[in-house]
C-alpha positions in Angstrom: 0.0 0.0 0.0 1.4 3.5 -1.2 -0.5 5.7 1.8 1.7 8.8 1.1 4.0 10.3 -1.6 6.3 13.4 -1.7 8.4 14.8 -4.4 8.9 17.4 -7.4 5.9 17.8 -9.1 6.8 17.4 -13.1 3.0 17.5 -14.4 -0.2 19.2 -13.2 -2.7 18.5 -16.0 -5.9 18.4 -16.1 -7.2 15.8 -12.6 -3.3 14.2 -13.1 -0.2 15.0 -11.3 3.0 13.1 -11.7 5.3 13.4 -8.7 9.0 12.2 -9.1 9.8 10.0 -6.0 13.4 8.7 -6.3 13.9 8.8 -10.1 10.3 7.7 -10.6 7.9 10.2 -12.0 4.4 8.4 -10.3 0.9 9.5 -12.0 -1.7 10.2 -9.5 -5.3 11.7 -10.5 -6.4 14.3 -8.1 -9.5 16.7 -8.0 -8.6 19.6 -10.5 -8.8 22.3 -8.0 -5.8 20.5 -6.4 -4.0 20.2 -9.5 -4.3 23.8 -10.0 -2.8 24.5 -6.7 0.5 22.6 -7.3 3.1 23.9 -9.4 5.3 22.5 -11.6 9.0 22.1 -10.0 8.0 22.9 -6.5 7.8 19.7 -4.1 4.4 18.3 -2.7 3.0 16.0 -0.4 0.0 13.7 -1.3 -1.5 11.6 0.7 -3.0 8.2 -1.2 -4.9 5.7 -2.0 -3.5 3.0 -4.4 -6.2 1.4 -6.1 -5.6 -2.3 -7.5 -7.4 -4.1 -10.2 -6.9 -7.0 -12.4 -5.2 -4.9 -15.4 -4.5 -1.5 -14.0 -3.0 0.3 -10.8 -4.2 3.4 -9.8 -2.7 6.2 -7.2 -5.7 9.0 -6.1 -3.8 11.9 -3.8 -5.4 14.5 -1.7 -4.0 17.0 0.2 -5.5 17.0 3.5 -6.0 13.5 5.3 -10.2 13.7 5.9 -10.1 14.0 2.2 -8.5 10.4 1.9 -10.5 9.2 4.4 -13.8 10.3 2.7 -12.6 9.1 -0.8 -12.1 5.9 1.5 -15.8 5.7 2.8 -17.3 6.3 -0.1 -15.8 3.5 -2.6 -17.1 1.6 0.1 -20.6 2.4 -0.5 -22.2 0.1 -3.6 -22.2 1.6 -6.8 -19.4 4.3 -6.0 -15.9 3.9 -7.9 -12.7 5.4 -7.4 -13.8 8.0 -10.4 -17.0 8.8 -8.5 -15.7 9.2 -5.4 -12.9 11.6 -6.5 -15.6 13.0 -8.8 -17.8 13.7 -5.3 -15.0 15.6 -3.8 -13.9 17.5 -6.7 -17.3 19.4 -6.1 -18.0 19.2 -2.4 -15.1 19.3 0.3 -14.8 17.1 3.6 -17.0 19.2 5.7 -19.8 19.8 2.9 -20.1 16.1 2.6 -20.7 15.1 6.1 -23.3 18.2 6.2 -25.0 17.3 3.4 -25.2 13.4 5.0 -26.2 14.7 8.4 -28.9 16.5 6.6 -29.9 13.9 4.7 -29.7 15.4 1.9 -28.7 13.2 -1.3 -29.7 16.5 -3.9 -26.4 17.3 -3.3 -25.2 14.1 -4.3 -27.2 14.0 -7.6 -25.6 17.3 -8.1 -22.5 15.1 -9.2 -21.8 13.5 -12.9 -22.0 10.2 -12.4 -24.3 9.9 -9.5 -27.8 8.8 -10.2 -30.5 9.0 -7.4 -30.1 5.7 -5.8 -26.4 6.1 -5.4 -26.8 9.6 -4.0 -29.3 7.9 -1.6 -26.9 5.1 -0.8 -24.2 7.5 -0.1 -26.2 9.6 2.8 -27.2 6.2 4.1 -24.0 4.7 4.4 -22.1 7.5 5.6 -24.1 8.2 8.2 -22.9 8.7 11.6 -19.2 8.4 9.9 -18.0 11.9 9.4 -18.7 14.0 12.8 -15.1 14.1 13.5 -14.7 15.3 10.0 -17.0 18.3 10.2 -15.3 19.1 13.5 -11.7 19.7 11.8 -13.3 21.5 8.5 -15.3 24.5 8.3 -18.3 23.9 5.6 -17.9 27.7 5.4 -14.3 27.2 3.6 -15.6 25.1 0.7 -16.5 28.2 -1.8 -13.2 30.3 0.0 -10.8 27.3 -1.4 -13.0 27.5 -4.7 -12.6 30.8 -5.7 -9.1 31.4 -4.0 -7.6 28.6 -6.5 -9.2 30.2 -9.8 -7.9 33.3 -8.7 -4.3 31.4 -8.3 -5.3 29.7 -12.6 -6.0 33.4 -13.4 -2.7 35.1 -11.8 -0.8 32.0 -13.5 -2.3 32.8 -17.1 -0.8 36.0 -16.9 -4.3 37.9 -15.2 -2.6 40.8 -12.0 -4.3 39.9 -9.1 -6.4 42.7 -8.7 -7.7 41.9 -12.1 -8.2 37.9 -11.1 -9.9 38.4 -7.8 -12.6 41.2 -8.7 -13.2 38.6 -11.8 -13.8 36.0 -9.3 -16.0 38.0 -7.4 -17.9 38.8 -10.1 -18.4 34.6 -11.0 -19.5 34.0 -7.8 -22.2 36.7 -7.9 -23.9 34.8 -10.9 -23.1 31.4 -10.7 -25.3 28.8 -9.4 -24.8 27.3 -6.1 -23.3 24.1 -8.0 -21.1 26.2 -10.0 -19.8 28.1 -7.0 -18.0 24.9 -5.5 -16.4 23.7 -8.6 -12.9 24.9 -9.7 -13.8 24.6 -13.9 -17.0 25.7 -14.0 -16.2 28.9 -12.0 -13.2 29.2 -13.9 -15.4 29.2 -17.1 -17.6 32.1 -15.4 -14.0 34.5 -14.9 -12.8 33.9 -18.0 -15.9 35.0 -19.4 -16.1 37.9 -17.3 -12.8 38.6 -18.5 -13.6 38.7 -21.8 -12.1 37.8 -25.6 -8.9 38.9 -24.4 -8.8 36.0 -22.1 -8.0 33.5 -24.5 -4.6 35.4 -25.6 -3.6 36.1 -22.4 -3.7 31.9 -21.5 -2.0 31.4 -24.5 1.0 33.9 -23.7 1.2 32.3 -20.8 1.2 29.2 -22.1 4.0 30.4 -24.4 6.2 32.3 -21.3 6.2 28.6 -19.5 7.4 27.1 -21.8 10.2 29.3 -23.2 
C-alpha cells in the first residue's frame, strides 16, 4: 500500500499529477482544483490511495487527510468507484459532505456526474454517523473560499494581476449557481468570461512564457 508520496511535481494537468519520487515520475489523478494548486518544480505531499485491479494500478492523492479518508468511505458504498468518489470531492469538500449526509440530503449528491439518485441515496445512508469528526476539523464555510481562491491562483498564472483575477472571481460568484460556486472549472469558465475575448490570448501567452 502506497498511503503517502512526496516529491517534485513534473505535471499538473488536467485531474493528473505526476510526482517524481526517487527517479520515478508516479501518476496520481487528483481533483482539479488541487491540481491547479500545485506547481510545476515545486515539491508536494500527497496523501494516497493506491487502487488495484486485475489490469490497472491506480494512485488518487489529496491534500489533506479527511479528504483520503472520505474518498475511503465512499468507494465503500455500492455503486461508487474510485472516479466517483474523486468526482464527489472534486465538487463538495470534507465538511460539505458530512453536512450534506447529516442532513440527509442526497440533492447534493445527484448534483454530481456520475451519480444517479439511488447512489446519492446510498451515499447519505451509508455514511451516516461516519463523518462527525470530520466536520469538527473543516469549516463547511471554507468550501466556496478554497474554490474561488484557486481560480484566482489559474487566473494570476495565465498572466491575469491579481487585482484583475480576484474582482473577476468576485464577479463569477455573484452569478453562478450554487453548484457552480463549488467547482474549480466551472467557476473558472464564469472569470474567464467575465474577462472577456482577451482572455484567450492572455492563456495562450502564458502558455507560451512557461514554456520558453
Amino acid at each position: 500500500m502506497i498511503s503517502s508520496v512526496r516529491g517534485t511535481v513534473l505535471a499538473a494537468i488536467g485531474t493528473t499529477v505526476v510526482i517524481e519520487v526517487g527517479g520515478v515520475g508516479l501518476s496520481v489523478q487528483v481533483t482539479p482544483q488541487h491540481a491547479l494548486s500545485l506547481r510545476v518544480g515545486t515539491e508536494a505531499t500527497l496523501r494516497t490511495a493506491l487502487i488495484v485491479r486485475e489490469d490497472d494500478l491506480s494512485l488518487y492523492g489529496f491534500a489533506e487527510a479527511d479528504e483520503l479518508v472520505v474518498f475511503d468511505l465512499l468507494r465503500g458504498v455500492t455503486g461508487v468507484g474510485p472516479k466517483s468518489a474523486l468526482g464527489v470531492l472534486a465538487a463538495m469538500d470534507p465538511a460539505a459532505i458530512a453536512q450534506a449526509v447529516a442532513h440527509e440530503d442526497d440533492a447534493a449528491f445527484r448534483k454530481v456526474s456520475g451519480v444517479g439518485p439511488k447512489t446519492a441515496k446510498l451515499i447519505v445512508v451509508s455514511l451516516a454517523g461516519k463523518l462527525l469528526g470530520v466536520t469538527a476539523r473543516r469549516p463547511a464555510a471554507s468550501a466556496r473560499s478554497s474554490v474561488s481562491d484557486n481560480v484566482t491562483v489559474a487566473l494570476v498564472g495565465l498572466g491575469w494581476p491579481e487585482r484583475v483575477a480576484m474582482q473577476a472571481v468576485e464577479d463569477a460568484m455573484a452569478t453562478a449557481s450554487d453548484a457552480d460556486r463549488e467547482a474549480v472549472p466551472a467557476l473558472l469558465r464564469l472569470a474567464l468570461a467575465n474577462l472577456g475575448p482577451q482572455a484567450g490570448l492572455v492563456a495562450q501567452s502564458g502558455a507560451g512564457s512557461s514554456s520558453a
